[in-house]
C-alpha positions in Angstrom: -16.3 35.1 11.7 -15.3 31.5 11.6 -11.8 31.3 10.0 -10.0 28.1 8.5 -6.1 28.5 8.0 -5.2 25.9 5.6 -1.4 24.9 6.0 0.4 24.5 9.3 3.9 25.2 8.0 5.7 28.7 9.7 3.3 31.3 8.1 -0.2 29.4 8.9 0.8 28.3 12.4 1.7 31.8 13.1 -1.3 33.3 11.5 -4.0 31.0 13.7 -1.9 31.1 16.8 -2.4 35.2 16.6 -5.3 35.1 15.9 -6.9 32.5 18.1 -5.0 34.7 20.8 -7.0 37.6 19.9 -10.2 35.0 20.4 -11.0 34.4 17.0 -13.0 31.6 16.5 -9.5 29.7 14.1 -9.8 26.1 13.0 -5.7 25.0 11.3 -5.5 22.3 9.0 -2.4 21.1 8.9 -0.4 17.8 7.5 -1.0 14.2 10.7 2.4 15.0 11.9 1.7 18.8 12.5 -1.9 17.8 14.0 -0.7 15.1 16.6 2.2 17.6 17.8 0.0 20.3 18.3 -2.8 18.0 19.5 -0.8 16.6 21.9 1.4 20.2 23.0 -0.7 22.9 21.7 1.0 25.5 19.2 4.4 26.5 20.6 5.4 30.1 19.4 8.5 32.0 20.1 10.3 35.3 19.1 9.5 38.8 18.3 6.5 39.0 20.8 7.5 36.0 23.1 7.1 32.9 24.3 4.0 31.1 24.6 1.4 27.8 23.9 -1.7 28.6 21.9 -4.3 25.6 22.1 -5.7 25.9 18.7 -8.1 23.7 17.3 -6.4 21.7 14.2 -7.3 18.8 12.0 -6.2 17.6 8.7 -9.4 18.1 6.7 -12.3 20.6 6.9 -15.5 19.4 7.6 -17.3 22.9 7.9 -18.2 25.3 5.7 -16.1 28.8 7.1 -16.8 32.2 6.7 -12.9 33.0 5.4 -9.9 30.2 4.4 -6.6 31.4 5.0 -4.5 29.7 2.2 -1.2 29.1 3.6 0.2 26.3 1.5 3.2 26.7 -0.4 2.0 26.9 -4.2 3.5 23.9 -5.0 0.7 22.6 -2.7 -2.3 24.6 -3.2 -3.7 21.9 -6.2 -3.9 19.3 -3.5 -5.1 21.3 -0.6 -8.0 23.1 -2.8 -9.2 19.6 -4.1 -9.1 17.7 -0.4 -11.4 21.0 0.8 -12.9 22.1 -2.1 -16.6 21.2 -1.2 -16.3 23.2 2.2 -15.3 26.4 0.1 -17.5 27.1 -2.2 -18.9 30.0 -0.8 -16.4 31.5 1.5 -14.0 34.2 1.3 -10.2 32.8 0.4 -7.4 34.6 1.0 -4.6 34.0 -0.8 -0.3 34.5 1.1 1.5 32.7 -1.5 5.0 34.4 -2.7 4.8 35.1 -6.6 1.8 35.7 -8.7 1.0 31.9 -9.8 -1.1 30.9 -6.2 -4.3 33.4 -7.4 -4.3 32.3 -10.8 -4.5 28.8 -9.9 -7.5 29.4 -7.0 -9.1 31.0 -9.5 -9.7 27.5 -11.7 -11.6 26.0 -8.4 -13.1 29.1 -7.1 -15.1 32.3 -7.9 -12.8 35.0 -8.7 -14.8 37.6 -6.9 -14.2 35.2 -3.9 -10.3 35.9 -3.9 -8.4 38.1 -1.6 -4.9 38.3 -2.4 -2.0 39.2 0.0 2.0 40.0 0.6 3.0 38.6 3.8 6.0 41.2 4.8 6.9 39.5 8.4 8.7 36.3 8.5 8.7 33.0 10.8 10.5 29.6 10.7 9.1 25.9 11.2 11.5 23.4 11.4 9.5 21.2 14.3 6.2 20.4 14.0 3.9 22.8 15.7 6.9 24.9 17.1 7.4 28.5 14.8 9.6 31.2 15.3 8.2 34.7 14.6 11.4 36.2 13.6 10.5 39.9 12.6 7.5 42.0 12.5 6.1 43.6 9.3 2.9 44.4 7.8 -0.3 42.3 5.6 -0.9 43.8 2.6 -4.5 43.1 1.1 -6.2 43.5 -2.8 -7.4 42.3 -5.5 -5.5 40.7 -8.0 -7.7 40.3 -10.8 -10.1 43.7 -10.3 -8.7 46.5 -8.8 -9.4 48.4 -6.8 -9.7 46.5 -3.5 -13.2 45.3 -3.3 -15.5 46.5 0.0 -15.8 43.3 1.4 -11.8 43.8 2.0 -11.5 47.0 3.4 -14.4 45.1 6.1 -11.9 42.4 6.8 -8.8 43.8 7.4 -9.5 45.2 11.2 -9.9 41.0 11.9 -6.7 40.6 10.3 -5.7 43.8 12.2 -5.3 41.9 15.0 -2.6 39.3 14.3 -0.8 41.7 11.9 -1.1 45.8 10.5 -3.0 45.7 7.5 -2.6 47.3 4.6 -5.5 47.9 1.5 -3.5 48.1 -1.8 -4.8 49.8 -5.0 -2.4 47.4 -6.8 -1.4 44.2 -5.4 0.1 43.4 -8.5 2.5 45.7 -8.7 3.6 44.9 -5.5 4.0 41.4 -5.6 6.0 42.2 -8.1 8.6 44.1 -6.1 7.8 41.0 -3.8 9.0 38.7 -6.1 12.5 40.8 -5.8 12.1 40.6 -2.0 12.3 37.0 -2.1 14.6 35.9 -5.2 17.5 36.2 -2.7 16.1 33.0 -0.3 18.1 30.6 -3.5 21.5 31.4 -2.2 20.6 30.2 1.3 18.9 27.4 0.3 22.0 26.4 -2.4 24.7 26.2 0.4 22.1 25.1 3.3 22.9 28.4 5.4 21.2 30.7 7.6 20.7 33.8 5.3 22.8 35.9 8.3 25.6 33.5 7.3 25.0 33.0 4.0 24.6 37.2 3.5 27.9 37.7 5.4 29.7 36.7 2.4 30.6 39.5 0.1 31.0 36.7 -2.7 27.4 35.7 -2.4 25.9 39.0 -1.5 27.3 40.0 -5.0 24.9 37.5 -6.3 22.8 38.9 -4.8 22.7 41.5 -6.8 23.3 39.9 -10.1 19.6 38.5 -9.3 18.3 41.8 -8.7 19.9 43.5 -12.1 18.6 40.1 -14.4 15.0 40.5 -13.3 15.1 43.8 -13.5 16.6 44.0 -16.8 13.7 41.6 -18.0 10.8 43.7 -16.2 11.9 47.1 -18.0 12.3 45.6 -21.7 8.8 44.2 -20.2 7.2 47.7 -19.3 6.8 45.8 -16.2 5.8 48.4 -13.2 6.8 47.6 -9.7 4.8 49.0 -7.0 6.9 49.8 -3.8 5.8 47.8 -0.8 5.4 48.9 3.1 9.1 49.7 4.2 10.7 48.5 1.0 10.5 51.0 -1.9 11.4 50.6 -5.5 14.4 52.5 -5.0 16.0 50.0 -2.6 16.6 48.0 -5.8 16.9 50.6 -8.5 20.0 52.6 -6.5 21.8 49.3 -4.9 22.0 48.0 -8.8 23.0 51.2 -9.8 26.3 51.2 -7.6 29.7 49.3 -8.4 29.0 45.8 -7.7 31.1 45.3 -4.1 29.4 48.5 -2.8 26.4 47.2 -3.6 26.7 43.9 -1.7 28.2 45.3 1.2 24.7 47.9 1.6 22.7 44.3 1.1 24.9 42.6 3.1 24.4 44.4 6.2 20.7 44.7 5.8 20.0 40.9 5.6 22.3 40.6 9.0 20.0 42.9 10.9 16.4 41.6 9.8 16.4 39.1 12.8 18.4 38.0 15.6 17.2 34.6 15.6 18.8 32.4 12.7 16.7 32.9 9.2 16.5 30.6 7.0 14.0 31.8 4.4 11.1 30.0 2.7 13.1 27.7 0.3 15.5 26.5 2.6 12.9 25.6 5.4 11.5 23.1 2.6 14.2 21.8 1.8 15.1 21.2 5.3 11.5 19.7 5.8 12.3 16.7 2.6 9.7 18.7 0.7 9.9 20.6 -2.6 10.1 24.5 -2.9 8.7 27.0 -3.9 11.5 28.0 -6.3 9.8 28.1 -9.5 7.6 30.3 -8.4 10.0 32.9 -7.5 13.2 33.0 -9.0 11.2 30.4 -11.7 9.1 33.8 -12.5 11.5 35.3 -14.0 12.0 32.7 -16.2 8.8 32.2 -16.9 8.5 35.8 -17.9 11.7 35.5 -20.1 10.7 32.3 -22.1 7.5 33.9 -22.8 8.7 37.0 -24.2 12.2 35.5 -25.9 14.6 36.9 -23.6 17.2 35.1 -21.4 17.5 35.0 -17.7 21.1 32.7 -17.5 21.9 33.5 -13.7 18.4 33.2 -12.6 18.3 29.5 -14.5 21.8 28.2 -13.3 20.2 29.2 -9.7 16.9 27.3 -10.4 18.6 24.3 -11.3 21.0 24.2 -8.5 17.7 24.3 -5.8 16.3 21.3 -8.1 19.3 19.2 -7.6 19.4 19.9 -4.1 15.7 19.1 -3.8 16.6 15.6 -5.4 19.8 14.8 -3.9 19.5 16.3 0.1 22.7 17.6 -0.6 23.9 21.4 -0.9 26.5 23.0 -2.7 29.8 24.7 -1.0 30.1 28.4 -1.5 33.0 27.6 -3.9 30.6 25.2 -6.2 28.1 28.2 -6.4 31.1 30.3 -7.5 32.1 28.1 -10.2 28.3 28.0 -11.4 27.5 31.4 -11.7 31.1 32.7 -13.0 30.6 34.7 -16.2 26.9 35.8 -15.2 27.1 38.0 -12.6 
């Protein structure tokens, strides 16, 4: 199978370099920087399974036609990245790994729907040099169909290729699960607000409270919704159900500890990585979501908005906010 992964930020690198490791036949298409680094060096990965230089082919456009395209643009990039490539695509396999639920819904205006795979990424990696990523914990790659379920055949046939980067996983409802994935993620603001490692920034029993205040907005808005959430690989429902259940400071100090122990290299989470990178994040697509699903429906989401804003003026300014500033933001919502 010939495989393009379009996107050379932490998630794409990672994804080819496995793969072309495994002796895949993986093309990357990345932004000039990221192709002369790697070009020049190869693809330099570190972390959970070691140290070591993957010569993978890269370019910045495709000029082939490939049997599967790995999507692995931030959403806020996919518009561009479909339109540069579109006339290679046409008839191959695309594979969605955006966080949130907008990234399929928007392949879907340039491609065949029956075309799309859609996926939850549950392991994480960090790219703060071009064509160096850090692998920074393991976890699975969840695969379905977003628009028809149940997962299609041609699926359940590619997931032992993916197999070998990553364990797969065939959902019966993607949906549902990025969903609960959307939850997973809304937490990556906080770091990216005070320009923190999330082990740092999750230390603080202030901010992990916030934490939390997230988690009882959105979910607040999904069950006046009838919205169902679909527990994911080693995160269940009930991780957010019983931590929003308890008193507020017991709550944070249970999240608290489990953001310390995901990795024991720094973490910085998708937003922040962005923002570190002088690009725009991904923001309103995961924290935005619940807005988006509140305006539609005439309901309010006030902590989730004063937390979308903040990332916005950071995005436009460079600079971040102390933990005292956040305080003073969200007093009265949380």
């Amino acid at each position: 199978m010939r495989i393009v992964v379009i996107g050379a930020g932490a998630i794409g690198c990672l994804v080819a370099g496995y793969l072309k490791n495994k002796l895949e036949d993986v093309t990357l298409i990345g932004r000039s920087s990221v192709v002369e680094a790697i070009k020049e060096k190869g693809l330099a990965i570190s972390g959970s399974r070691g140290d070591f230089l993957v010569p993978v082919s890269i370019s910045e456009a495709l000029n082939y036609t490939p049997d599967l395209a790995i999507l692995a643009t931030k959403t806020q990039d996919l518009d561009l990245a479909l339109r540069d490539n579109l006339s290679w695509l046409q008839n191959s396999l695309i594979l969605t790994t955006q966080n949130g639920l907008q990234a399929d819904i928007l392949v879907s205006k340039y491609l065949p729907k029956e075309n799309i795979i859609s996926s939850i990424v549950m392991f994480g990696a960090t790219a703060l040099e071009p064509g160096k990523v850090v692998h920074n914990f393991e976890g699975g790659w969840i695969l379905g169909n977003f628009f028809n379920p149940p997962a299609a055949e041609f699926i359940v046939t590619l997931s032992p290729i993916l197999d070998k980067a990553f364990p797969t996983i065939v959902s019966e409802d993607i949906k549902g699960m990025k969903y609960l994935k959307v939850f997973v993620n809304a937490n990556n603001c906080l770091p990216a607000i005070i320009g923190k490692s999330m082990q740092e920034t999750f230390s603080d029993l202030d901010i992990s409270q916030i934490s939390i205040a997230i988690w009882k907005e959105g979910f607040g808005i999904f069950d006046r919704l009838k919205i169902n959430l679909t527990s994911l690989p080693g995160f269940p429902v009930e991780n957010i159900t019983k931590l929003i259940a308890l008193p507020s400071l017991q709550a944070a100090g249970v999240f608290s500890k489990l953001m310390n122990n995901l990795s024991r290299q720094p973490l910085y989470g998708s937003i922040l990585q962005s923002i570190m990178r002088g690009k725009l994040s991904e923001i309103d697509y995961i924290n935005g979501e619940f807005l988006r699903l509140a305006q539609d429906n005439n309901l309010q989401a006030p902590l989730n908005k004063v937390l979308v804003g903040m990332v916005h003026e950071i995005e436009n300014t460079g600079k971040f906010f102390s933990k005292d500033d956040l305080i003073k933001r969200v007093k009265g919502l949380i």
